[in-house]
C-alpha positions in Angstrom: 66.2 -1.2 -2.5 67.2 0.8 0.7 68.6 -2.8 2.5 71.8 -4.5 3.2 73.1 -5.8 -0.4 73.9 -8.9 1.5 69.8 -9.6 1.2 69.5 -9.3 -2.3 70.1 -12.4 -4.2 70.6 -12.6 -8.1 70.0 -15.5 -10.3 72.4 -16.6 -12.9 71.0 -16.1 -16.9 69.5 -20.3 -17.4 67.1 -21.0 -19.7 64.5 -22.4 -17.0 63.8 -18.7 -15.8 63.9 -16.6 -19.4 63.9 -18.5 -22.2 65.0 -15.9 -24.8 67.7 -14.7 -23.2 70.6 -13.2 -25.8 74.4 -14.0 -25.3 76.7 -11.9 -23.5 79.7 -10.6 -25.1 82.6 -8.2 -23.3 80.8 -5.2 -21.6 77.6 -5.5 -23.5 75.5 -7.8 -21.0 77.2 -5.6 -18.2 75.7 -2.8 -19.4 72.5 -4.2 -20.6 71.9 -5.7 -17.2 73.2 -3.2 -15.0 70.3 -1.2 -16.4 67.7 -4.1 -15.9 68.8 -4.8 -12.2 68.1 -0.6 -11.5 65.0 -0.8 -13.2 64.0 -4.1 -11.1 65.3 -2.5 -7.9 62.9 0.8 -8.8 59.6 -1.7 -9.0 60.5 -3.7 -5.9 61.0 -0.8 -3.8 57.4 1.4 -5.4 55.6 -2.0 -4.1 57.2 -1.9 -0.6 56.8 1.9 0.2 53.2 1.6 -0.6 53.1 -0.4 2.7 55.3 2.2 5.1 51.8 3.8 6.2 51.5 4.8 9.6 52.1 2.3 12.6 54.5 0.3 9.9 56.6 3.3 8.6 59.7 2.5 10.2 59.0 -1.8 9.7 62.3 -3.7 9.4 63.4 -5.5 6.3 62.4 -8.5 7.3 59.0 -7.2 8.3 58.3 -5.3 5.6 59.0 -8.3 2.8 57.1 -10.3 4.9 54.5 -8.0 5.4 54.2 -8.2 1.6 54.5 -11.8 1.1 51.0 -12.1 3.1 49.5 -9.3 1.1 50.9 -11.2 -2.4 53.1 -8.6 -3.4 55.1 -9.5 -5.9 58.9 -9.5 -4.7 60.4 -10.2 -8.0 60.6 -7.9 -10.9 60.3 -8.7 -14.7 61.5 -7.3 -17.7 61.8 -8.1 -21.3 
């Protein structure tokens, strides 16, 4: 995503989010979702660039998700 990791947040597996999610067994699930979180990272960040254009090419963090919020961007990714 290009920002401090420390602004990324991560929701546990729950059944309230993804309801088929499969078990996780020894490295499998790292593996599995490793993978998922790069692809999500990929989508996020294609949405966001699309909006470092001209006067707001160099926007903060914090500008630039915002900036997206009010044009209803999505800032979550989804997978299955």
């Amino acid at each position: 995503l290009r920002c401090n990791v420390n602004l990324v947040r991560i929701s546990e597996t729950s059944t309230d989010k993804v309801a088929n999610t499969s078990p996780t067994a020894a490295s499998a699930s790292s593996d599995l979702n490793g993978m998922a979180i790069r692809i999500a990272c990929e989508q996020i960040r294609e949405r966001l660039d699309k909006l470092l254009v001209g006067d707001d090419a160099h926007l903060s963090w914090k500008d630039l998700v915002k900036k997206a919020y009010f044009l209803r961007i999505d800032l979550s990714a989804h997978g299955f």
